[in-house]
C-alpha positions in Angstrom: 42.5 75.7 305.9 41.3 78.1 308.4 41.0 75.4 311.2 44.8 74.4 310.2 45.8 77.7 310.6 44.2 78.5 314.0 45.5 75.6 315.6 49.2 76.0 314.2 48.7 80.0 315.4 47.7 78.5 319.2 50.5 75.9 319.1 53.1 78.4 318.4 55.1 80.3 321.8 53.2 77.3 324.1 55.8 76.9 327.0 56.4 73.0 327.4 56.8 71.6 330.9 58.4 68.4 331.5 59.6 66.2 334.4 62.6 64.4 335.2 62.5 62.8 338.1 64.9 59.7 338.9 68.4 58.5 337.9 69.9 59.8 334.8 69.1 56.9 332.6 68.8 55.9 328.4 64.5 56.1 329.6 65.5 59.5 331.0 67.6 60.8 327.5 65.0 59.5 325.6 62.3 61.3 327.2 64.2 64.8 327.0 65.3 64.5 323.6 61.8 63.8 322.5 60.7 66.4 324.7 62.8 68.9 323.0 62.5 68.0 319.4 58.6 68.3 320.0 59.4 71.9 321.8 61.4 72.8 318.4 58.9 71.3 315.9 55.9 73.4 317.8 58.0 76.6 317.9 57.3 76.5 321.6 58.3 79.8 323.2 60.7 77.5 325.8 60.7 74.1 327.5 60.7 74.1 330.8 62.1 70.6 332.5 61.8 70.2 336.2 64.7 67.9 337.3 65.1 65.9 340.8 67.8 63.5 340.4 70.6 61.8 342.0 72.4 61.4 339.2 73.0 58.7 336.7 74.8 57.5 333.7 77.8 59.1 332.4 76.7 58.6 328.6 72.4 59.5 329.2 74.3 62.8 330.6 76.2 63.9 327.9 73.6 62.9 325.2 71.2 65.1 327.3 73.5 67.7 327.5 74.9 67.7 323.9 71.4 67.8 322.7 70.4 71.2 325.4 73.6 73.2 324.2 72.6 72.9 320.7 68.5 72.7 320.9 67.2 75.6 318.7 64.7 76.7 321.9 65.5 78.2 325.5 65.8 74.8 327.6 65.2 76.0 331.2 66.4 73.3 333.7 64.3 74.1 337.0 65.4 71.5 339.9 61.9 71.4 341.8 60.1 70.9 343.6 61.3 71.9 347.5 63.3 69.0 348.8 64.8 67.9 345.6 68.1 68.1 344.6 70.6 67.8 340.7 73.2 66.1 341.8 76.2 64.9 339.5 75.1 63.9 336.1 72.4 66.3 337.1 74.5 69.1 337.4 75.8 68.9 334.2 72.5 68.8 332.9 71.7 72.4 334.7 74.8 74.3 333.8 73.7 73.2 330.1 70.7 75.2 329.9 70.2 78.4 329.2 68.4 79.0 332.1 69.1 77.5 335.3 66.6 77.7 337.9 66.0 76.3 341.0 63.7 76.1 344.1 64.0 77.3 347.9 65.0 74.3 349.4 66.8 72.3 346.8 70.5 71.9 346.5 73.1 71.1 343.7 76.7 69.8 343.4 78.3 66.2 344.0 79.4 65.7 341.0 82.2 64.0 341.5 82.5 60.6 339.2 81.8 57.6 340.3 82.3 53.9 339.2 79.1 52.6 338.1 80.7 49.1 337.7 82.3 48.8 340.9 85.4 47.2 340.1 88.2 48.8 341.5 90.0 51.6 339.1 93.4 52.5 339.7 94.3 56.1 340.6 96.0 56.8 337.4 92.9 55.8 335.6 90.6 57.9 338.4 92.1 61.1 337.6 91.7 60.6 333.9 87.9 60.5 334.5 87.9 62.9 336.9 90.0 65.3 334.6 87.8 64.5 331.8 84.7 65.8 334.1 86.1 69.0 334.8 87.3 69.9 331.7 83.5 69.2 330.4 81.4 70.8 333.1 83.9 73.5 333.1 83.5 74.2 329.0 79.8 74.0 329.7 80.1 76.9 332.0 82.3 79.1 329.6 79.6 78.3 327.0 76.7 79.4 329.4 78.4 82.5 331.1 78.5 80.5 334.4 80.8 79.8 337.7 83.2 77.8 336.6 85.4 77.8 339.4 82.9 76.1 341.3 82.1 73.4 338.6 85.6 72.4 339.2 84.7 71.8 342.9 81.8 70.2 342.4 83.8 67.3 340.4 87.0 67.3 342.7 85.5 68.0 345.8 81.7 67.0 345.4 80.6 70.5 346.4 77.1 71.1 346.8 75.1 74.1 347.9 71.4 75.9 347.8 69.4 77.7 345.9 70.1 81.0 346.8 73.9 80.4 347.0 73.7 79.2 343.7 72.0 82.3 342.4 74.8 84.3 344.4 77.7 82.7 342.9 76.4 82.4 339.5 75.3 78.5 339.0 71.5 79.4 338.8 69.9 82.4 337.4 66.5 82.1 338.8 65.5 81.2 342.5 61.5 80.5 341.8 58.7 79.2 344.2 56.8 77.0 341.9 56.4 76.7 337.8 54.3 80.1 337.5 56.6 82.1 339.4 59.6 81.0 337.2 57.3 81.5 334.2 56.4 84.4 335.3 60.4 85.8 336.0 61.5 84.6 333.0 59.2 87.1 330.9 61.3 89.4 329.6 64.5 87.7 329.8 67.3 88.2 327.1 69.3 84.8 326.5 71.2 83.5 323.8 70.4 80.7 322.0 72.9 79.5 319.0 74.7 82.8 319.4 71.6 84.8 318.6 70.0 87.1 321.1 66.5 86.0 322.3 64.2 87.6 324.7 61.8 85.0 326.0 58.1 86.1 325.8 56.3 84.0 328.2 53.3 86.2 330.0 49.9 85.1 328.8 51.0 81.9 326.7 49.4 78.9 327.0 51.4 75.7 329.4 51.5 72.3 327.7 53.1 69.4 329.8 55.2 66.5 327.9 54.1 63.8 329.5 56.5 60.1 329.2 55.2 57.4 327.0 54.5 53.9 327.7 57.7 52.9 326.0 59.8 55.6 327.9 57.9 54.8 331.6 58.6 51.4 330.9 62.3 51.6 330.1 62.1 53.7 333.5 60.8 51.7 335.5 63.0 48.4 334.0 66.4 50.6 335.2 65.6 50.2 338.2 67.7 47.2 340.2 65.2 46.1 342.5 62.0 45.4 339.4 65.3 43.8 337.5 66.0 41.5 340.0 62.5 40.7 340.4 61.7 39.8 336.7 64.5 37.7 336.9 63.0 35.3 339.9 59.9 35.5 338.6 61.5 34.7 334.9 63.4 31.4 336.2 60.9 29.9 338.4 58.5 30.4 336.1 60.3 28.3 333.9 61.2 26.1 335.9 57.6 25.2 337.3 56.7 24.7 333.7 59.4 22.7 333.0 58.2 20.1 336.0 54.4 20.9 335.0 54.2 20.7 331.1 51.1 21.8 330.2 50.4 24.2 333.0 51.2 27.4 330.7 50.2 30.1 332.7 54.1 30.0 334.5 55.7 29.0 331.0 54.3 32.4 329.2 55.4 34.7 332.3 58.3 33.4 333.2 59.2 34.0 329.1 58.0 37.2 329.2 59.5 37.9 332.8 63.4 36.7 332.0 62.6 38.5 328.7 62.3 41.5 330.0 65.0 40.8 333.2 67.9 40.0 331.0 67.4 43.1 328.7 67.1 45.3 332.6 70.3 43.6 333.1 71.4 44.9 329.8 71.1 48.2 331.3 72.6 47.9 334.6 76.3 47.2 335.9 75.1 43.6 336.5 77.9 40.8 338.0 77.0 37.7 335.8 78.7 35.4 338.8 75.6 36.7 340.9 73.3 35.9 337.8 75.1 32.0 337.5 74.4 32.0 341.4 70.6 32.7 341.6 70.4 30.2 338.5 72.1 27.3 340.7 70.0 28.3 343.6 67.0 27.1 341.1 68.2 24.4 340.4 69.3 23.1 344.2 65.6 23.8 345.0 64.5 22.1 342.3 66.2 18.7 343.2 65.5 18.8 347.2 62.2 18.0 346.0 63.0 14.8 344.5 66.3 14.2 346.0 66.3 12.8 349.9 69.6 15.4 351.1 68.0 15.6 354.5 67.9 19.5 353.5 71.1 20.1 352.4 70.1 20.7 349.2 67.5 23.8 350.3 70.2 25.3 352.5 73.1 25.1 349.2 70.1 27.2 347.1 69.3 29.4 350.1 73.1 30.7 350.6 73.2 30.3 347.3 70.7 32.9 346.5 71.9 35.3 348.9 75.1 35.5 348.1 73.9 35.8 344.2 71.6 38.3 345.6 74.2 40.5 346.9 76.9 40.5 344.0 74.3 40.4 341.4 74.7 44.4 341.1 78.6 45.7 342.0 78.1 50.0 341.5 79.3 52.7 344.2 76.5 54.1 343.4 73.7 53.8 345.9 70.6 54.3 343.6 72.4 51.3 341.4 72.1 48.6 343.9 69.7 46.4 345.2 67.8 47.0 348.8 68.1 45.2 351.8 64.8 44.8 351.8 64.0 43.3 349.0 66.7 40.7 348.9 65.0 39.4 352.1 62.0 39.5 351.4 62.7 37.6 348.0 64.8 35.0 349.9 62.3 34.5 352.5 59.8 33.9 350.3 61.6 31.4 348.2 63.1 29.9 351.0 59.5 29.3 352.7 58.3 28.0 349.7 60.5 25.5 349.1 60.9 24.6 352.9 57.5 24.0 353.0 57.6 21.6 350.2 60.1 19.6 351.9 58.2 19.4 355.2 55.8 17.9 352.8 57.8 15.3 351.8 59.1 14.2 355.2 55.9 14.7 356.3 54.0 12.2 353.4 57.2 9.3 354.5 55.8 8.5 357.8 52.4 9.1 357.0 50.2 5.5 357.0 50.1 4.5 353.4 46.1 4.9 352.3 46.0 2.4 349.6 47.3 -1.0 348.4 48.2 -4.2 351.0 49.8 -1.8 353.0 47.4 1.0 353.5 45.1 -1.9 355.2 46.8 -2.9 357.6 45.1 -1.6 361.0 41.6 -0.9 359.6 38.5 -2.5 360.9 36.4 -5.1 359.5 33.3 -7.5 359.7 33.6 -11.2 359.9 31.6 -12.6 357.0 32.1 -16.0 357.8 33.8 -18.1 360.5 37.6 -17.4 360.8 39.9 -19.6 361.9 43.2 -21.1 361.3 42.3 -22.2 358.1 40.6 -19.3 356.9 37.1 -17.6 356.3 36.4 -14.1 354.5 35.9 -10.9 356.0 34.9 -7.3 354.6 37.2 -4.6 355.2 38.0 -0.9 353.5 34.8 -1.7 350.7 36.3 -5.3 349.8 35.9 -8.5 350.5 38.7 -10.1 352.0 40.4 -14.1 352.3 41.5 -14.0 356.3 43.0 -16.0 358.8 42.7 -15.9 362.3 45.0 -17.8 365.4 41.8 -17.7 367.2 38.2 -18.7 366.2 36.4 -15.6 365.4 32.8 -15.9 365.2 30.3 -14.3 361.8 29.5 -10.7 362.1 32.3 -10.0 364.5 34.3 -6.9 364.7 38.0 -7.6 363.2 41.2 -6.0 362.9 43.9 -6.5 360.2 46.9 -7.1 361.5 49.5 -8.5 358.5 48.7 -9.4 354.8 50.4 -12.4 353.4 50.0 -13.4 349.7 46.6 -11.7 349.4 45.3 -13.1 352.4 44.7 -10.8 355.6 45.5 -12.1 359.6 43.0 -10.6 361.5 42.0 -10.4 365.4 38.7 -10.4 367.2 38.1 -6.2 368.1 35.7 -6.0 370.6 32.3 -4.1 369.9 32.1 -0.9 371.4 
């Protein structure tokens, strides 16, 4: 009983410190919800999440957001460190808490909405959203006693500004160095939280950091375009190989597991299924230049295939929601090579001299074992002995040459000994 009671006693007024950094994302609400119930259950004195992101989802935002104007705790939103920046979704996510903080050098604003699925939105529809953003960030400001003149400019206009201008028109609160200098301002403060008065007692308490769970780094890591498209390439050629190799496993089980995993990445993303339908028929065009003679044709059809795929496969205006240059090359060029080389292969095994049957001795050198002549003798050539005929006498133990093969028997010529 008096362990229990020690360690509940030394949990309670713990500040939690968290960290968001990335797009606004269902890994991202999952992680701050969880980081805020397990502030609440602890009776933590405040959580602390340090945010750097370019912004994100529309529908992560608002369940992040919901969840910090009604969390039973002070939430302190601290973009950090130096460099970084809450833009759009993210600024909705500051002006929720109930203290905004930030760090010299970081900047906040842009929040203007966007069209994650690219497709083109008429203006009528445009202003709806972008009414419906202002009217949002702009009630979240009234709730937290903040500028809310300039929350309408950051959604019309895509304002953005600094720390200290922030502090100066009243978007931030705090302008703090590093995680013990805002911990160290906010002792002392008096804040509301649920409409009660709360004066935040944070000098001398213990810091605890929420770190993300396998699950939540995973889901992370799987909203991100580039590792989508990945796991998709590796997912259908993996099947693919298997599907020509039965019984080689090892690409059967992770190309499962890797289309698996792609589809449900795709599941999260703006994803253009013509771009999915495309990579799939790039596949399958590299699949049959291998056992269809097309001269190439085929290789080329998947090659522009899988560009083209490549580049429609995510349609966003948002730059963090579409796939890098760089890594649709290199995943082209690497495919492309591959199968290239196969082909080269192929052309190259057509002319090459055939090592085996009737064919595959013609040329070789032999040993007379008998008298050839006209109406035959027997040599030994490649390991075997041979029935041969020769237009000219050829002598025992001579050197021979193959030079046709006719019903089983061999023509030969008299070689020379070197």
């Amino acid at each position: 009983m008096f362990v229990l009671f020690v360690c509940v006693f030394l949990s309670a007024g713990e500040i939690y410190v968290g960290e968001l950094d990335g797009v606004i994302s269902p890994a991202s609400s999952s992680y701050l919800l969880r980081s805020i119930e397990l502030a609440e259950q602890n009776d933590a004195a405040c959580l602390i999440m340090q945010l750097d992101t370019p912004g994100g989802l529309d529908i992560s935002m608002r369940e992040i957001a919901k969840r910090v104007l009604n969390a039973e705790i002070p939430i302190v939103v601290y973009v950090a460190p130096k460099g970084a920046r809450a833009a759009s979704a993210g600024v909705f996510i500051l002006y929720a808490s109930h203290v905004a903080a930030m760090a010299p050098g970081t900047n906040v604003g842009a929040a203007h909405p966007v069209n994650i699925g690219g497709e083109q939105v008429d203006s009528v529809m445009a202003e709806k959203v972008t009414n419906d953003a202002v009217a949002y960030l702009q009630a979240i400001a009234k709730e937290r006693g903040r500028n809310e003149r300039w929350a309408e400019q950051a959604v019309r206009e895509s304002a953005s500004i600094d720390a200290e201008t922030a502090r100066r028109i009243g978007v931030c609160e705090i302008v703090a160095d590093d995680v013990d200098d805002l911990i160290a301002q906010l002792n002392g403060r008096t804040i509301e939280v649920n409409k009660e008065k709360y004066t935040l007692q944070t000098e001398g308490h213990p810091v605890k950091d929420v770190e993300m769970t396998l699950k939540e780094r995973l889901l992370l890591l799987l909203t991100n375009p580039n590792v989508a498209y990945i796991l998709l390439l590796l997912g259908i050629y993996g099947l693919f190989f298997e599907l020509q190799n039965p019984g080689m496993i090892f690409p059967g089980v992770v190309g499962a597991i890797c289309i698996i995993l792609g589809f449900y990445a795709l599941h999260l993303l703006p994803v253009n299924y013509a771009g999915v339908a495309l990579i799939f028929l790039s596949a399958v065009l590299f699949i049959l230049e291998i056992y269809v003679t097309s001269n190439g044709l085929l290789a080329i059809g998947g090659i522009v295939a899988l560009v083209f795929g490549s580049i429609i496969l995510f349609e966003s205006d948002v730059p963090f929601l579409r796939l890098s240059w760089e890594v649709i090359m290199f995943a082209v060029g690497i495919i492309a090579a591959f199968f290239i080389f196969l082909v080269f292969l192929g052309f190259r095994a057509q002319f090459r001299k055939r090592q085996t049957g009737q064919e595959g001795i013609v040329g070789e050198i032999g040993i007379a074992k008998t008298k050839i002549d006209q109406s035959g003798g027997t040599v030994f050539v490649h390991g075997e002995f041979w029935n041969a005929v020769s237009d000219t006498v050829i002598k025992k133990d001579a050197r021979v040459r193959v030079v046709s093969v006719e019903a089983m028997i061999l023509k030969v010529e008299f070689v020379e000994s070197k």
